[in-house]
C-alpha positions in Angstrom: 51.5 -126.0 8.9 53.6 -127.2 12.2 52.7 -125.2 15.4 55.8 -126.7 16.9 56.4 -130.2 18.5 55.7 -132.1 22.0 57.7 -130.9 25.0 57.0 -133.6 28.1 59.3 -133.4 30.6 61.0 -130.3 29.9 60.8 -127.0 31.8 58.1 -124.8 30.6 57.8 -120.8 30.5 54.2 -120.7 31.9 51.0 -123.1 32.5 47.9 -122.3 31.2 44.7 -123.6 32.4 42.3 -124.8 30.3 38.8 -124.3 32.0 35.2 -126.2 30.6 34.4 -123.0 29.1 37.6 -121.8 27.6 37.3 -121.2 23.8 41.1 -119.7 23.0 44.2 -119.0 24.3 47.2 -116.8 23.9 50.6 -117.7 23.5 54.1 -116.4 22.0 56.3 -118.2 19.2 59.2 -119.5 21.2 57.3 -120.4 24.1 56.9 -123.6 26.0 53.8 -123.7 27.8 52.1 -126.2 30.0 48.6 -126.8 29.3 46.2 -128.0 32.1 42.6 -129.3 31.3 39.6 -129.0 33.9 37.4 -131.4 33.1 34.1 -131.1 34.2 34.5 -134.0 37.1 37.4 -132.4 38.5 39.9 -134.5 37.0 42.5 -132.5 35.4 44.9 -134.0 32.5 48.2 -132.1 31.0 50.2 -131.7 27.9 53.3 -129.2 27.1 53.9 -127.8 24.0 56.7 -126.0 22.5 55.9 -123.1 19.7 57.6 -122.8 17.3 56.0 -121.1 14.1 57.4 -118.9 11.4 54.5 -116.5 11.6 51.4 -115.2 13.7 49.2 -118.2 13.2 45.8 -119.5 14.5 45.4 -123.2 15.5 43.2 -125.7 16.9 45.0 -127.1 20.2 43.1 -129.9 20.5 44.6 -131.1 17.7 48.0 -131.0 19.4 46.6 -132.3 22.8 47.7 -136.5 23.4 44.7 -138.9 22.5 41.9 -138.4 25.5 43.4 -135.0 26.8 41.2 -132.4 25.0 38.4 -133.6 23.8 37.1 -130.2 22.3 37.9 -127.3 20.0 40.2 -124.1 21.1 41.7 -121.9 19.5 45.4 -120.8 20.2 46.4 -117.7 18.6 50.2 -117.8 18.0 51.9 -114.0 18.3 55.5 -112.8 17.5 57.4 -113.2 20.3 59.2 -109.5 21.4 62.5 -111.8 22.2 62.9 -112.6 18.6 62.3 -109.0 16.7 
């Protein structure tokens, strides 16, 4: 199951920051968000997603994340997006 695709360079809805001790995050369907990782040397890396998902849904973003981004489990909980009901 697709959570939705890639979504560099284009404008994004929100950013979300991705602390060391983070272990989920919220999102909408619809939404393009940018993520920002913390990592524990101060160093922060980046990644934007667009959702886009037929159905509430529970994911693993580091699966999504590029190579080297997110080197750890969170969860993102997809909701229904109020836009689209």
């Amino acid at each position: 199951m697709g959570l939705g695709t890639p979504a560099e360079g284009r404008s994004y809805d929100r950013k979300i920051l991705i602390r060391a001790n983070a272990k989920f995050v919220n999102v909408l369907d619809g939404e393009v968000i940018k993520f920002v990782v913390q990592e524990p040397d101060g160093a922060d890396r980046s990644f934007t997603w667009h959702f886009d998902t037929p159905r509430e849904t529970v994911g693993d973003l580091s699966k999504l994340a590029p190579a080297g981004v997110l080197g750890r489990p969170v969860k993102v909980y997809v909701g229904s997006n109020p836009r689209y009901i």
